[in-house]
KOLLOSE-710045 format. One line per 3 residues: for each residue x, y, z of C-alpha. Coordinates in steps of 0.001 Angstrom, whole numbers. Example, Ala and Ser with C-alpha at 12.3 -4.5 7.8 and 13.67 -1.06 7.14 Angstrom:
% residues 2
12300/-4500/7800; 13670/-1060/7140
END
This chain:
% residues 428
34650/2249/14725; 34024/-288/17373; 30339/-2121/17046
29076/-1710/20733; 30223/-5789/21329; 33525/-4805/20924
33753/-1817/23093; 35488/-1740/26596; 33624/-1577/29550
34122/2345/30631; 33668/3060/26529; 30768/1450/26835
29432/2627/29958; 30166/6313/28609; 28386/5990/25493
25233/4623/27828; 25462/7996/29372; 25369/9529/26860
22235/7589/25204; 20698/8023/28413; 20870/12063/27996
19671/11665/24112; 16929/9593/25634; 15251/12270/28156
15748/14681/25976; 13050/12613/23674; 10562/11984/26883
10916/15742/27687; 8816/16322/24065; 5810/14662/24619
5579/12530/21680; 2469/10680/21289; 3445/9223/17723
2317/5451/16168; 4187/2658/14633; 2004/-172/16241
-166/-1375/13198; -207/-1610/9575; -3073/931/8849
-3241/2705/5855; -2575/6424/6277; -5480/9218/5865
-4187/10438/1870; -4445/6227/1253; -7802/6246/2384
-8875/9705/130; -7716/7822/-2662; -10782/5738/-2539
-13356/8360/-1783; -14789/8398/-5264; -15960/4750/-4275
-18647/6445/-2556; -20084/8016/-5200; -20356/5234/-7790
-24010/4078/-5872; -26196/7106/-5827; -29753/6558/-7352
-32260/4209/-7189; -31118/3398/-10970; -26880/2599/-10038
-28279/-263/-7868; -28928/-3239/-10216; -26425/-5729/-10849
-25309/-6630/-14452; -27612/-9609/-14468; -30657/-7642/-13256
-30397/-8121/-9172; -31756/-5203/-7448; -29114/-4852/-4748
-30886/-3297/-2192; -32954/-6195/-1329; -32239/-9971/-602
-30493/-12465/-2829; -27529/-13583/-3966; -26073/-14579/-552
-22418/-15579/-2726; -21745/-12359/-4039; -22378/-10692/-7559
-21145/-12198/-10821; -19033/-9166/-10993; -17653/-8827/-7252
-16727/-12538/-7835; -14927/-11736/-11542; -13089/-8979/-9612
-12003/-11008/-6479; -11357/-13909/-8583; -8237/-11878/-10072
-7339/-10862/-6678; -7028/-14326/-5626; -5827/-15590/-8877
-9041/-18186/-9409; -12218/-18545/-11453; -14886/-16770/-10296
-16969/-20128/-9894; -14646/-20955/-6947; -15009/-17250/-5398
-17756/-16415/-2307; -17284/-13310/-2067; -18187/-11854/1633
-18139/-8889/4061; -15655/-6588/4604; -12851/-8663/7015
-10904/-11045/5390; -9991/-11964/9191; -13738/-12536/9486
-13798/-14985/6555; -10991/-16938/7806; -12669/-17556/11373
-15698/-18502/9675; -13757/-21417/7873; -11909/-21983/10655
-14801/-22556/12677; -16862/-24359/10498; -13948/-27292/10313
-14378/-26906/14261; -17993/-27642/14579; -18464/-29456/11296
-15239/-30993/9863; -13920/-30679/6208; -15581/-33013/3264
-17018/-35652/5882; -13580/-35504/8655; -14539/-35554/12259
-15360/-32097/13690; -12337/-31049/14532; -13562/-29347/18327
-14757/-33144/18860; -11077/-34268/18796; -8948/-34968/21378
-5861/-32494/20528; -5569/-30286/17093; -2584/-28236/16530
-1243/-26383/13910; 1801/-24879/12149; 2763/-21217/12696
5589/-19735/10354; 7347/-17262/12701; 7363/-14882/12953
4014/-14298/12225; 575/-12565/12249; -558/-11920/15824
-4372/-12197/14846; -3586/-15370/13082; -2334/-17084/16696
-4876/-15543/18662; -7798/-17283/16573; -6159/-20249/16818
-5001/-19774/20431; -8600/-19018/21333; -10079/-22657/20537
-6675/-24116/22634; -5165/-24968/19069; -1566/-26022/20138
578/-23856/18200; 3948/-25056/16773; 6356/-22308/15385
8191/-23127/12092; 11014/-20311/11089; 10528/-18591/8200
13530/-18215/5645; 13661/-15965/3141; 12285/-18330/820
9218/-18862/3258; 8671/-21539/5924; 11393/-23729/6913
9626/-26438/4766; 12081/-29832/5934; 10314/-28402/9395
6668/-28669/7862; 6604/-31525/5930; 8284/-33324/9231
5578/-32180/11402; 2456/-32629/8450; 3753/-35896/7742
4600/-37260/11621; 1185/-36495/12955; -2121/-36753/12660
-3920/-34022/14476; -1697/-31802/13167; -4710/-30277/11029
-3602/-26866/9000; -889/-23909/8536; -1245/-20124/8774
245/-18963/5316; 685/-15209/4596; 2421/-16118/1108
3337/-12814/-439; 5139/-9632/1385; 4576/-11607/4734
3443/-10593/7605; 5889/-9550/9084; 9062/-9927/7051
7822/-9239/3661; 9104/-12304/2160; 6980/-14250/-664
7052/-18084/-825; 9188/-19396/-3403; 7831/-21618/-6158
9384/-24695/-4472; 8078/-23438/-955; 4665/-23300/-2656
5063/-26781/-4674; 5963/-28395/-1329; 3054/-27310/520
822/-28481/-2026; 2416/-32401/-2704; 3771/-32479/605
2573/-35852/2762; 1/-34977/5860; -1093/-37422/8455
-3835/-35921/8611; -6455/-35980/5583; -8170/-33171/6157
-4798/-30961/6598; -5717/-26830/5123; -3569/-24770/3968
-5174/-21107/5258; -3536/-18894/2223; -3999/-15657/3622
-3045/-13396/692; -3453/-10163/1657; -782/-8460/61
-1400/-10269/-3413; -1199/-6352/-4603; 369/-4404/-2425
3296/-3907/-4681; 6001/-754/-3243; 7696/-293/-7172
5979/-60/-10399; 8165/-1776/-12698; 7103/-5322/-12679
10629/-6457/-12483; 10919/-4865/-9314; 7685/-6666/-7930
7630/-10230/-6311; 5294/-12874/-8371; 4091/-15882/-6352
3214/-19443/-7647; -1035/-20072/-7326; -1308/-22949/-3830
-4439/-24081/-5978; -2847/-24629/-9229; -37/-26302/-7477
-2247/-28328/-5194; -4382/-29551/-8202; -1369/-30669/-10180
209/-32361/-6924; -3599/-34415/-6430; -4399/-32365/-3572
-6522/-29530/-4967; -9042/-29586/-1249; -6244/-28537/1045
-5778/-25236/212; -8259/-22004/1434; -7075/-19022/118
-8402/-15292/1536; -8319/-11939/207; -9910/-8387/888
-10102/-4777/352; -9443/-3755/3659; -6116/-2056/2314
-7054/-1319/-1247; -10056/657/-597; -11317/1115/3572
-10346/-1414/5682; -13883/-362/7608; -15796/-1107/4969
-13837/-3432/2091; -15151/-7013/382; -13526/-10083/1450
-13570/-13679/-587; -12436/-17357/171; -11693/-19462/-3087
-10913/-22935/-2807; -11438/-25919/-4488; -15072/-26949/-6017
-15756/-29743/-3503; -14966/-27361/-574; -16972/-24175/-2214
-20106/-26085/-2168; -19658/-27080/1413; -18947/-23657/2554
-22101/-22478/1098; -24183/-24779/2535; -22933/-23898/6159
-23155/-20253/5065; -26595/-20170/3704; -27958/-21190/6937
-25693/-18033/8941; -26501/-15247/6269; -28977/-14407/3321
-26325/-12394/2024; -23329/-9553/2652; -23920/-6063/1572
-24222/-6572/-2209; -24300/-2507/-2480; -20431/-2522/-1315
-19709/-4779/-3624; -21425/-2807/-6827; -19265/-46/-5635
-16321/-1826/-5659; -16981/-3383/-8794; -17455/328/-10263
-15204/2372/-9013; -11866/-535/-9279; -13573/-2242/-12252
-11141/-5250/-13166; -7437/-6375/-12697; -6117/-3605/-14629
-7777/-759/-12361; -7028/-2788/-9598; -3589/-2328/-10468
-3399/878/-11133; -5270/1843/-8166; -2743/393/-6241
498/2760/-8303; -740/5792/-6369; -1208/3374/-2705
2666/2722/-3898; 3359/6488/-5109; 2502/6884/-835
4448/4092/780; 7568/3948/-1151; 8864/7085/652
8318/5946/3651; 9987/2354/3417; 13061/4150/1756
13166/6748/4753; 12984/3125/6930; 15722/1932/5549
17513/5001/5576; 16729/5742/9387; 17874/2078/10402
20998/1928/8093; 22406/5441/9119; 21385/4770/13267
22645/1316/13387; 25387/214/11171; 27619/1172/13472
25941/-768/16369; 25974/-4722/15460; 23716/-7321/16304
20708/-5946/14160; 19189/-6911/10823; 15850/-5601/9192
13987/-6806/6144; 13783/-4430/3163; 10505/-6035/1141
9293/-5419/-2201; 5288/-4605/-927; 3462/-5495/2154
2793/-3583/5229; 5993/-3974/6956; 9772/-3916/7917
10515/-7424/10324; 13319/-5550/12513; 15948/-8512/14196
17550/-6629/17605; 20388/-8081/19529; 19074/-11163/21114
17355/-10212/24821; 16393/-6922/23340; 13000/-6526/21957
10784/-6219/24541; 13552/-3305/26279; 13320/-1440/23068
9446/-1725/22671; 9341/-252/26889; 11634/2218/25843
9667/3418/23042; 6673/3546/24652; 8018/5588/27441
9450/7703/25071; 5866/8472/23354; 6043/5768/20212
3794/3199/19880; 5132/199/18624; 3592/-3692/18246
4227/-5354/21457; 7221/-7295/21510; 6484/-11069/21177
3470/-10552/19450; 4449/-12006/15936; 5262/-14818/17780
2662/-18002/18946; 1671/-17339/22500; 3312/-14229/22191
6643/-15753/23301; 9599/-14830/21198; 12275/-17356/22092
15411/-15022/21546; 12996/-11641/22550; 14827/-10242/19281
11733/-9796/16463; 10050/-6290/16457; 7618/-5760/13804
7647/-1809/12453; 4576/-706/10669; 5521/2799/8807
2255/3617/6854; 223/5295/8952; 2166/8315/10631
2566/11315/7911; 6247/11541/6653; 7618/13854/8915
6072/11733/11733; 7873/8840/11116; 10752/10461/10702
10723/11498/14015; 9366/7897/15613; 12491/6602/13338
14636/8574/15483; 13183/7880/18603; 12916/4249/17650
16711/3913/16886; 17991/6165/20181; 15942/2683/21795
17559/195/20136; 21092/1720/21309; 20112/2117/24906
18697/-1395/25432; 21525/-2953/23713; 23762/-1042/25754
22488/-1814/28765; 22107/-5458/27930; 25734/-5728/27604
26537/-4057/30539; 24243/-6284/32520
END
């Protein structure tokens, strides 16, 4: 069979038609059905309701080295919330703050702090002239729009499937000086689901920057979020820190990680680790914002996940939930569109989502489409800097929320889209 490309005109015009029929047919149900962000879905979250029970008396409160948690203290988390996010983030727990519940949160807070204060004695960096900063793409919208916010210029990189196009980073590190950090989202990206190679990851860390005070913002908040069980199956990922230290530059690197979808993404524990030097700095800047973050969350965390090895298996039965739905992705896409031409998807080992390539000129058609249609889906764009997609092909698909049988249905919808707006695209 023909891919649509290769059709004649009146084939092709018939087989719009015919789409077009398919397509009100959809409308006509009313749909109101979500693929527009990577939530965990309601039986993820009851896997963590026993959380709430591990803090009940006046007696589950104190800390293993005698802090009384409901009061002040401590404003760099517990000895134990520390030990626990340390393995998260693959550190020592002496180079762990441990924080509230948005990872997002912790990341704007060192992002600002190099704004108003500089890095390790570097100018502020809001007191500079211009500061702009590499953006693997595509990307995470939330990342961009912090950056975007304090008129960061934002230059796109393209990711590969063995992470950023790194001849593209190290020219732009290396050529200018107020180029001043990356967004990294190292393992089962955000949102192709690719993990950074060891060379990516060596690169980054002994790569040359014009800049001095050049981070690395390791946002690694997948580090666990593993689809298979068998660790063959599973992606592993080279430590920035360990490669930075080796390379001489062990400041550059922050590196983030939360909760948010391991336990409740309402009401998680967040961390930065980074290098000694920087640690000590961020807690002087911090002890002046906060006497502390809610040390009672992170008891219960510490309780009911305990270490790396309930940490892991915690994270079997999140995998036990998702796998089923990125196979039915898969299955939805290869079924509806091998026949078509002109589309590619990602098929990842863990993360939050499937990185969906339409025909070029396409995206934002198939997004309007859906929409209309009664699926919600990212906006078009979005994973983009700016929001601006050069070839308006990336879509990013979020399965996890919607019940089975719900995305099974938005799958459908989804794919009678991408066949209408590539159909009309060619016939202009």
């Amino acid at each position: 069979m023909p891919t649509y490309a290769e059709m004649g005109p009146g084939e092709l015009a018939a087989l719009k038609k015919e789409l077009e029929r398919a397509y009100e047919e959809i409308k006509a149900r009313g749909l109101a059905l979500n693929m527009a962000r990577g939530k965990p879905a309601q039986a993820q979250l009851d896997l963590s309701m026993p959380l709430l029970k591990a803090v009940t008396s006046a007696e589950d409160c104190t800390s293993a080295d005698g802090t009384d948690c409901r009061n002040y203290g401590v404003g760099f988390g517990l000895p134990e919330a520390k030990k626990l996010m340390a393995a998260m983030l693959d550190d020592e727990p002496d180079n762990v703050i441990v924080m509230g519940n948005s990872s997002l949160n912790a990341m704007h807070d060192a992002l600002m702090r190099c704004w108003t204060f500089g890095t390790l004695g570097s100018m502020p960096w809001g007191k500079l002239d211009a500061v702009k900063w590499i953006c693997p793409s595509p990307g995470y919208d939330r990342h961009f729009a912090m950056t975007e916010e304090l008129g960061i210029e934002m230059i796109p990189v393209p990711m590969t499937d063995e992470g950023p196009d790194m001849d593209e980073v190290e020219r732009i590190a290396a050529s200018d000086a107020s180029v001043k950090g990356i967004w990294c989202v190292p393992k089962y990206s955000n949102p192709d689901g690719v993990t950074y190679s060891d060379e990516v990851v060596r690169r980054l860390a002994a790569m040359e920057c014009a800049a001095e005070d050049f981070r690395i913002f390791w946002d690694n908040a997948y580090c666990a979020h593993h689809l298979f069980d068998d660790e063959a199956e599973q992606d592993r990922l080279l430590d920035i820190a360990s490669a930075c230290r080796e390379a001489g530059t062990e400041d550059r690197p922050f590196k983030f990680a939360s909760t948010s979808k391991v336990t409740f993404p309402g009401a998680g524990i967040s961390a930065l680790a980074a290098s000694p030097a920087n640690v000590a700095e961020a807690k002087r800047r911090m002890a002046v914002q906060t006497v502390g973050h809610d040390k009672l969350n992170q008891l219960r965390h510490v309780r009911f996940l305990r270490d790396a090895e309930g940490l892991a298996a915690h994270m079997r039965k999140h995998a036990a939930i998702l796998r089923p739905k990125f196979d039915l992705v898969s299955r939805k896409l290869e079924e509806g569109l091998s026949d078509v031409g002109g589309c590619l998807w990602s098929k990842p080992r863990g993360g939050y989502f499937v990185s969906f390539f339409a025909p070029q000129g396409c995206a934002r058609r198939i997004v309007e489409l859906a929409k209309e249609a009664g699926v919600e889906m990212t906006g078009a764009g979005a994973t983009y800097p700016y929001g601006k997609d050069p070839r308006d092909a990336n879509i990013r698909i979020a399965p996890t929320l919607p019940p089975l049988e719900e995305l099974d249905e938005a799958l459908d919808v989804f794919v009678t889209c991408v066949k209408l707006a590539y159909a009309e695209k060619l016939l202009g």
